[in-house]
N, C-alpha and C positions, 0 to 999 in steps of 0.2 A: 190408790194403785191396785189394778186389776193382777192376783196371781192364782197362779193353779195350784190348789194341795191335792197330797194323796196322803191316802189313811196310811197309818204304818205299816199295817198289817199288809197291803200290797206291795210291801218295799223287799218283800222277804232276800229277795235275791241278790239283795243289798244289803245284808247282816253282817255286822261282823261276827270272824268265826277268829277267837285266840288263836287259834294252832296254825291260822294262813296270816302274813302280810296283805296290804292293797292291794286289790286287784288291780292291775293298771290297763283300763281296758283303752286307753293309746296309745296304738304302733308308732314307732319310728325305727326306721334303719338303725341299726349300730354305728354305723360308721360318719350317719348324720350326727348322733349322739353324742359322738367322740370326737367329731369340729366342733360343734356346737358347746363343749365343756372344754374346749382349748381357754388357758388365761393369759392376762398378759401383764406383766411387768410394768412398763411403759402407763397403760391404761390406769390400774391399779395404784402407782404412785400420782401421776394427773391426779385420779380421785381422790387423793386423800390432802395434797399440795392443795387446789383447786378449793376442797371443801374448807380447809384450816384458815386459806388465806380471805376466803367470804365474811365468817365471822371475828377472823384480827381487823377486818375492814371497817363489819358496822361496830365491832368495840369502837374503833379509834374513832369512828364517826358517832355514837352515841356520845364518849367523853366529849367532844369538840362542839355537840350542841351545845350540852349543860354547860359548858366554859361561856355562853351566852345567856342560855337560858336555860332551867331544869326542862321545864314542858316543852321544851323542843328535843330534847331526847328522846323524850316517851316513843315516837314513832319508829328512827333506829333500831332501841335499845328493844323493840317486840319485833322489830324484824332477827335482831342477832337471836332473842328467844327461839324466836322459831324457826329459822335456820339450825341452830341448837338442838331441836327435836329431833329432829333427821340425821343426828348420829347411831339412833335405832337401825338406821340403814344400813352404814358403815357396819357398827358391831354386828352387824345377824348375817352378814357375807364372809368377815372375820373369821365368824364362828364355824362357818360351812369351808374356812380354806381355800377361798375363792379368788380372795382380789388378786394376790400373786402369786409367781408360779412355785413349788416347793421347793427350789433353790433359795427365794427367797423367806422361808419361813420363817428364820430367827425373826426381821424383821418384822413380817405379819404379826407375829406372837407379842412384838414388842409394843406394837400400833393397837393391837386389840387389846392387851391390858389397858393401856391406858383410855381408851374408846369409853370398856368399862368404866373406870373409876369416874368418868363425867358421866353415867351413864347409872353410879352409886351398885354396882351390880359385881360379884364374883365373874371373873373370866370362865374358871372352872363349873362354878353354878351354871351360868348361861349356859355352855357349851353341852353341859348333860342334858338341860332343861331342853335344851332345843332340838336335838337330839330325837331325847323321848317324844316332842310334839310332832317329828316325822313322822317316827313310825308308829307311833300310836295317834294319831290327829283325831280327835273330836271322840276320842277315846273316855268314855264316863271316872274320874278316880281314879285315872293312868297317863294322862297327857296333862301336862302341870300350868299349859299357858293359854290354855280352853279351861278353864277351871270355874266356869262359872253354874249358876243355877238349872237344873237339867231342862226345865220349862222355862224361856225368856217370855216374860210378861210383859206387858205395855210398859204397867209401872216399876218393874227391875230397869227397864230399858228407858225411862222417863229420868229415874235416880242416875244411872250410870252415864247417862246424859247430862246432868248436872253436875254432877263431880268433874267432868272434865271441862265443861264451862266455868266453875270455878276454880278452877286450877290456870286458867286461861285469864280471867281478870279476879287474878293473884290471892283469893279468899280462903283457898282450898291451898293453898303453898305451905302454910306452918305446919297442916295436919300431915299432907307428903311428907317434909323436910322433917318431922319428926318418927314419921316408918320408915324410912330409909333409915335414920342413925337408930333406930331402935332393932332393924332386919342385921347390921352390923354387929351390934353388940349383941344381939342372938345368938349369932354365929361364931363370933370369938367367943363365948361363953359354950361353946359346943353342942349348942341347940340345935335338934333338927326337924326339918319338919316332914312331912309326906314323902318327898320327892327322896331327901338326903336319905328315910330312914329305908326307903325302899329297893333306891336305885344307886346310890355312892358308897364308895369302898373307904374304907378309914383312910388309905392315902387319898384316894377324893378328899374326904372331908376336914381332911388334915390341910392342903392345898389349900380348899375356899376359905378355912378359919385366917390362914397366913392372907389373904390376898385381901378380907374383909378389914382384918385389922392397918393392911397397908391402905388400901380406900380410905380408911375413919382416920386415919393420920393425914393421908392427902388433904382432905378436907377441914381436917383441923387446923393445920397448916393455914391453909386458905384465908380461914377466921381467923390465926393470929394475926397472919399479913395484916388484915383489912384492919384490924385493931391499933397494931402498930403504927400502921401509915396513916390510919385515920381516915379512912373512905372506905365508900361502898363496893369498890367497883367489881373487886376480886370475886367480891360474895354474888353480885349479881351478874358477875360475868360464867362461874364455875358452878359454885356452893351451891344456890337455887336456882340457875337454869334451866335443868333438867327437870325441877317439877314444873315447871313453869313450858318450856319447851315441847315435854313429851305430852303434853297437856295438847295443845295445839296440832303436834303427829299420830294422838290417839284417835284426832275425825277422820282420818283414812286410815288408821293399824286396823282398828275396832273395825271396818267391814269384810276385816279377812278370812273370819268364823260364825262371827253374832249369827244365831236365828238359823243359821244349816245347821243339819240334823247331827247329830250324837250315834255312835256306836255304827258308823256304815266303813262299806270296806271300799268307797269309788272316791276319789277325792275332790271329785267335781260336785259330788253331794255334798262333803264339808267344808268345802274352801270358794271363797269368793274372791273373783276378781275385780278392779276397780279402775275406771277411765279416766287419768288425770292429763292438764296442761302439760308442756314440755319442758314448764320449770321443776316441778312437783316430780313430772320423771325424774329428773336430774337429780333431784333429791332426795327421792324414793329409794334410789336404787334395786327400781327392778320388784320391790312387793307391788307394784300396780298387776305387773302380771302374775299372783299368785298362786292361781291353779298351778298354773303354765313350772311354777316353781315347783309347787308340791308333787307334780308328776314328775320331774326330772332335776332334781335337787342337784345335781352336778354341774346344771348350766349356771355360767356366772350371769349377771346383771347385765355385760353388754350384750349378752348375746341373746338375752331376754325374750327382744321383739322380734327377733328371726322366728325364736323357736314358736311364737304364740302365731306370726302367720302359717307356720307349717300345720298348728294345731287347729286352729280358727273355728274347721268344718265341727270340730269332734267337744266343740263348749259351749255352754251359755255366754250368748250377747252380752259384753261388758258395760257394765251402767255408769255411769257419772257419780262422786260423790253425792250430792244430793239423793240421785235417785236409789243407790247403795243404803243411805239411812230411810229413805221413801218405804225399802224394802225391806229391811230389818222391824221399822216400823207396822210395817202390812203382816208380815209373820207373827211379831209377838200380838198384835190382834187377834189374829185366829188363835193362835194357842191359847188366849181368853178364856176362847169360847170352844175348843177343839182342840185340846192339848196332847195329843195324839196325830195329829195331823202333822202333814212336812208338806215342803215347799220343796217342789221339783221344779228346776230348769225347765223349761218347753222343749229345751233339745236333749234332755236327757228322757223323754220318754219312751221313745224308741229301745 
């Protein structure tokens, strides 16, 4: 894949400066803004009914293979997996306050705790976490869910590549299923790391401790059931879905940062968009259009693809999953060999 770098040093204009926010160098109307961040009720429970009753579906349809044969499950029981991933969707609209409208907040609040605990993640963690990766995105030691190595290498990007293929055929599940109960008892034990000792107030962190410890019960729970009754099902429908699941949603999360540059203040420079089917939409909920998101965090999911044809002129061509990793790939290349170099959009040279 043919792409164009620029040295750093010509990006100057695109530094970040502490003392400013992003630049948001695209207009829109106010009052487009403020249709456009209308939510709805209605839409909002659809998605959450719609999404719950998919995977009650291929459960009962995974149990009902194996009631003939185990290896007739296998195909189900990776579809509910992966279906299953894509409550990273659910949870990160949640957390923005999006899906319904603040009359119905209790609810919201009550739907995304539990979103979390399948998701093995504090309500309260997430929400700072995500938070801080607005306003600080692709911020060096300041944005907690960009947190990776400042130079992506072929072979950082080769390994991380692996890890989530095994996670996907199920090798890499113990060592998950063991950071997840080990991030828990962290936390109830009132450990903190980066983020808590930086950016959380003792009630923060007072909150995540209670809400960790309620997670590690649900799930313990889980395992009793499964013990009790004597099958698997609970464990692999709840317990290890999620590493298994997110494993499979990380080949399109993972193109929403990788490989764009570090410390800029445009978000078209750190954020990548991505071209999916219109099942994977439906699933997504709305990170396909990620810039489109990172410019205007207010707009909910349905209104997503309005706002991105309003945007269209002012971004880079969205690429296909494949060509998304094609591209990630092509970057950590050059950084090889040119680790000072960045990959600019063709339409952001202007």
């Amino acid at each position: 894949m043919k792409l164009q770098f620029t040295a750093r040093e010509q990006l100057t204009d695109f530094e970040w400066e502490l003392t400013q926010s992003f630049k948001n160098r695209v207009d829109l109307e106010r009052d487009t803004i403020r249709k456009l961040s209308e939510r709805s009720n209605l839409h909002g429970l659809l998605r959450v009914v719609l999404f719950s009753a998919s995977l009650v579906l291929l459960g009962w349809l995974s149990i009902a293979m194996a009631g003939v044969h185990w290896a007739l499950a296998i195909v189900p029981l990776y579809l509910y997996w992966f279906v299953y991933g894509f409550w990273v969707a659910l949870g990160h609209e949640l957390q923005h306050k999006m899906v319904f409208r603040k009359s119905w907040e209790r609810l919201s609040e009550a739907v995304y705790f539990f979103v979390q605990a399948f998701m093995w993640n504090s309500p309260r963690y997430a929400r700072i976490s995500h938070r801080l990766h607005h306003r600080y995105t692709m911020l060096r030691d300041v944005d907690p869910e960009t947190d990776w190595p400042e130079v992506i290498t072929s072979a950082w990007l080769r390994s991380y590549l692996s890890n989530i293929l095994q996670g996907i055929f199920l090798v890499g599940v113990p060592r998950s299923l063991i950071v997840s109960i080990r991030t828990q008892i962290s936390r109830i034990a009132g450990h903190k790391d980066r983020m808590m000792r930086d950016h959380c107030s003792e009630k923060d962190c007072r909150r995540i401790r209670i809400e960790s410890a309620a997670i590690l019960v649900f799930h313990v729970l889980v395992v009793a059931g499964s013990l009790w009754f004597w099958t698997p099902w609970p464990l692999l429908f709840i317990t290890v879905a999620w590493q298994i699941g997110s494993s499979m949603e990380s080949l399109w999360h993972s193109t929403e940062h990788i490989g764009r540059a570090y410390n800029v203040n445009d978000q078209r420079l750190a954020t990548r968009s991505v071209r999916v089917n219109p099942l994977i939409r439906i699933l997504y909920g709305g990170l396909d259009d990620h810039v489109e998101h990172h410019l205007f965090p207010s707009v909910p999911s349905m209104n997503l693809p309005r706002l991105h044809q309003l945007l269209e002129r002012e971004l880079a061509p969205t690429r296909s999953l494949i060509s998304c990793w094609r591209e990630m790939f092509a970057i950590a290349s050059e950084k090889d060999v040119r680790k000072d170099n960045e990959y600019v959009p063709l339409d952001m040279q202007a």
